[in-house]
N, C-alpha and C positions, 0 to 999 in steps of 0.2 A: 632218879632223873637228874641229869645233868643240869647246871644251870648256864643259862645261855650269856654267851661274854656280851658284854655293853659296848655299842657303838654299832657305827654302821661295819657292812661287809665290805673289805678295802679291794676287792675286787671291782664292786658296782661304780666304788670311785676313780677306777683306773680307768675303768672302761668309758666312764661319764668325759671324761681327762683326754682322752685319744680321741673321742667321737669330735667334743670340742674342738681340738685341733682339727682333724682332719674336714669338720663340715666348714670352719671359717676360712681354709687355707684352698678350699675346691671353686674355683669359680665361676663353677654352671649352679652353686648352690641358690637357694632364691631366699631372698631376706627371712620368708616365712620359716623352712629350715632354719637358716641359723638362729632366728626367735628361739624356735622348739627347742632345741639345744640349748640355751642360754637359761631358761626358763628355768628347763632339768636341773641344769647347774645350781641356781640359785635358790628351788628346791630343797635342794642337795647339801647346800650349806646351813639353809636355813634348820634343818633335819639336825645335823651336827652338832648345830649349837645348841640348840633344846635337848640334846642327847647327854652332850656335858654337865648340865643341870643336875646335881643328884633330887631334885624332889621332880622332876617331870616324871607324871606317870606314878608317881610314888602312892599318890589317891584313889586310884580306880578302883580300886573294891574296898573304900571305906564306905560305910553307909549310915556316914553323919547325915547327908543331905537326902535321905529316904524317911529320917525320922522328922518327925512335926511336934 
């Protein structure tokens, strides 16, 4: 089994990236839209950054914290 490359999938960011654009630049959009979008975004980045971390996720199947 292959192991899976680290990071996000730079397609979802492309996409996230154009949506951005395209919902702030339309002006029948309604503030809520452009929330929702923005929200994604920062999401998005927040995701990122905890990605670059190398111990994020590093502990999920330790099972220090099952033992008493």
């Amino acid at each position: 089994m292959a192991k899976k490359s680290k990071g996000l999938n730079p397609a979802l960011e492309e996409a996230l990236a154009k949506l951005l654009q395209e919902v702030m630049a339309d002006p029948s959009a309604t503030l809520t839209d452009k929330t929702k979008v923005i929200d994604r975004v920062i999401k998005l980045e927040a995701l990122k950054q905890k990605a670059d971390l190398d111990e994020w996720g590093s502990g999920f199947m330790n099972s220090d914290d099952d033992e008493a």
